[in-house]
C-alpha positions in Angstrom: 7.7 -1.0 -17.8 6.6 -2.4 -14.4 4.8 -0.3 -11.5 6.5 -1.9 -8.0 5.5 -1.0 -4.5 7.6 -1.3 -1.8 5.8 -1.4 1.8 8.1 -0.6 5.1 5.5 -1.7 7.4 5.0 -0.3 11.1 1.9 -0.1 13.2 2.2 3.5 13.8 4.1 4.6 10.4 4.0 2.2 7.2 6.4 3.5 4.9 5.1 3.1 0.9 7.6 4.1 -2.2 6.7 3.3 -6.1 9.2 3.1 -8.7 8.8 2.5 -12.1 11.2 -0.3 -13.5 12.5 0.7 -17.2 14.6 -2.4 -17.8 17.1 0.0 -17.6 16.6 0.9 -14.0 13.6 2.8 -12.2 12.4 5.7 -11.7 10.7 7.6 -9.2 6.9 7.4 -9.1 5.6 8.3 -5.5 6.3 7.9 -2.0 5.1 8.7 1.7 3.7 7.8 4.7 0.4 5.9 6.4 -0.2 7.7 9.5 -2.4 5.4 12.0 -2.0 8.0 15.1 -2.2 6.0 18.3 -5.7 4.7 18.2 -6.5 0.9 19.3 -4.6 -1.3 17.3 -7.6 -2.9 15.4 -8.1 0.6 14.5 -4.4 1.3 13.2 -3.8 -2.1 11.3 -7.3 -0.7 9.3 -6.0 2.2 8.4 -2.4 0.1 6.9 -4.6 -1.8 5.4 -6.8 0.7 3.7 -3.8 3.0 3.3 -2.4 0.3 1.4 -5.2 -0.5 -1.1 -5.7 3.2 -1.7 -1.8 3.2 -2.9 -2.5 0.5 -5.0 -5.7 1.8 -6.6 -3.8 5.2 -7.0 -0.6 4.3 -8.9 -1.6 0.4 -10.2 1.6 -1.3 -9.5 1.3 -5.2 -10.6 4.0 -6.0 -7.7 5.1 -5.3 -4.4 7.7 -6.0 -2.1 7.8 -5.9 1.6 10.1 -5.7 4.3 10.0 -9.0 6.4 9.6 -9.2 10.3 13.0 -8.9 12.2 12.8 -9.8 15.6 13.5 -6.7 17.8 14.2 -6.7 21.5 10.6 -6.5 22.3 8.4 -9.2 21.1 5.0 -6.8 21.6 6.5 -4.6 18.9 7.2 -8.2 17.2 4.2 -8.9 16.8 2.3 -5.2 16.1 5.0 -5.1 13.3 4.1 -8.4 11.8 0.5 -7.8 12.2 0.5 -4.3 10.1 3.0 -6.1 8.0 -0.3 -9.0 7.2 -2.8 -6.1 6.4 -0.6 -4.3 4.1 -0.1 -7.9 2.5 -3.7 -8.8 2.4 -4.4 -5.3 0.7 -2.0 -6.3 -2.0 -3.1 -9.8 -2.1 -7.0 -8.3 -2.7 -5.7 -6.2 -5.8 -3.9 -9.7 -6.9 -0.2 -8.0 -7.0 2.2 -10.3 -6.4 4.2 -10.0 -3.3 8.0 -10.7 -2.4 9.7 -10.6 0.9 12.7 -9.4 1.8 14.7 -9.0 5.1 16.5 -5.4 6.0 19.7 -7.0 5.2 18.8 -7.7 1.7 17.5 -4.7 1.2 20.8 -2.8 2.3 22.8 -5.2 0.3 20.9 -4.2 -3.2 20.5 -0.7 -2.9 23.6 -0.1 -0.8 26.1 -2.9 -1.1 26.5 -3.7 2.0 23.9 -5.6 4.7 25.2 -3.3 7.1 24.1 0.1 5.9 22.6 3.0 8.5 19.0 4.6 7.2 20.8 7.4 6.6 23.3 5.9 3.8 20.0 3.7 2.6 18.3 7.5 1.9 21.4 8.8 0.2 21.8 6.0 -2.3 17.5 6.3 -2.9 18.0 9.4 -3.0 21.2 8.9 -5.8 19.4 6.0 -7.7 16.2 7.7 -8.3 17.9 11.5 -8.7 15.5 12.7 -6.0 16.5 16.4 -5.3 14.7 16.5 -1.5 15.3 13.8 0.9 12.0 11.3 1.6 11.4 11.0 5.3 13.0 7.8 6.5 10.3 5.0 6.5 9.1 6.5 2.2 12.8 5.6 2.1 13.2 2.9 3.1 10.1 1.5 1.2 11.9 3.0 -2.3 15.0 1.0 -1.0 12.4 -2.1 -0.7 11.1 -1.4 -4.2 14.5 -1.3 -5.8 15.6 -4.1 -4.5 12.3 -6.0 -5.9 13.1 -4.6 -9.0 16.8 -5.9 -9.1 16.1 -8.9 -7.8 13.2 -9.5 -10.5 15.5 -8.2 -13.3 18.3 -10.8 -12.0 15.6 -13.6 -12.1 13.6 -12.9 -15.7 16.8 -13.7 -17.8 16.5 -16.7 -16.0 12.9 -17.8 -16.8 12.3 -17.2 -13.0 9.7 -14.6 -11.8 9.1 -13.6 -8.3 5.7 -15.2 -8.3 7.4 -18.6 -8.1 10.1 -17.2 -5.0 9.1 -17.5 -1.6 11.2 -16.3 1.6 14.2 -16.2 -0.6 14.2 -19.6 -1.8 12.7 -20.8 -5.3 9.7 -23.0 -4.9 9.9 -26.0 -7.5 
């Protein structure tokens, strides 16, 4: 059985859902939300970070997956997303889990079936897949929808002799 994080990164809300993977699908484990309030944004990306690393220390998942950087209309919230996105990684990378990518459309794709999914139908099918009884706010959610699909995607690549430390961005690294 394998503890896997799933981080939906923000700089004001960072999403965090961990699901235990049975072989025979996961289970629910813990979810919620890292609050940075609306402090200076050195001040924020510590609290991800430390948020993060607490998580980790908590629930010892050996894994993680994490939503990659889209890029939205507005490159400042680009760049605040990609830099919470970096302190949540190197909190992960300091506990030596190892981390996969994956872009929203992925995501939706796994746990959904289709790339095109609304948050709403991405919290239904969480909600269906883990047999959670009271709906997670959106971005605990959506970081159990990143954790499933790191779980499917690992259990698609282990029959193969593939692990996700040798993946990178999607592609296999030879």
């Amino acid at each position: 059985m394998t503890l896997i994080l799933g981080i939906d990164p923000g700089s004001r809300i960072t999403g965090y859902g961990v699901v235990r993977d049975t072989g025979r699908g996961c289970e629910y484990v813990a979810s919620g939300c890292i609050r940075t309030g609306s402090g200076l944004l050195h001040e924020r990306l510590q609290i991800v970070y430390r948020g993060v690393r607490e998580v980790i220390q908590t629930y010892g998942p050996v894994t993680m997956g994490i939503e990659r950087v889209f890029m939205a209309r507005n490159p400042d919230s680009a760049l605040k997303l990609g830099q919470a996105r970096g302190a949540a990684i190197v909190a992960a990378a300091e506990e030596s889990l190892e981390i996969a990518e994956y872009s929203a459309t992925q995501v939706k794709q796994s746990v959904v079936g289709t790339g095109g999914a609304n948050k709403e139908q991405v919290q239904m099918m969480v909600m269906h897949l883990l047999k959670l009884v009271q709906k997670p706010q959106i971005d605990a959610s959506d970081a159990l929808a990143i954790a499933l699909c790191h779980a499917h995607t690992r259990s698609s690549l282990i029959p193969h002799g593939l692990s996700t430390a040798r993946r990178r961005s999607g592609r296999l690294r030879l």
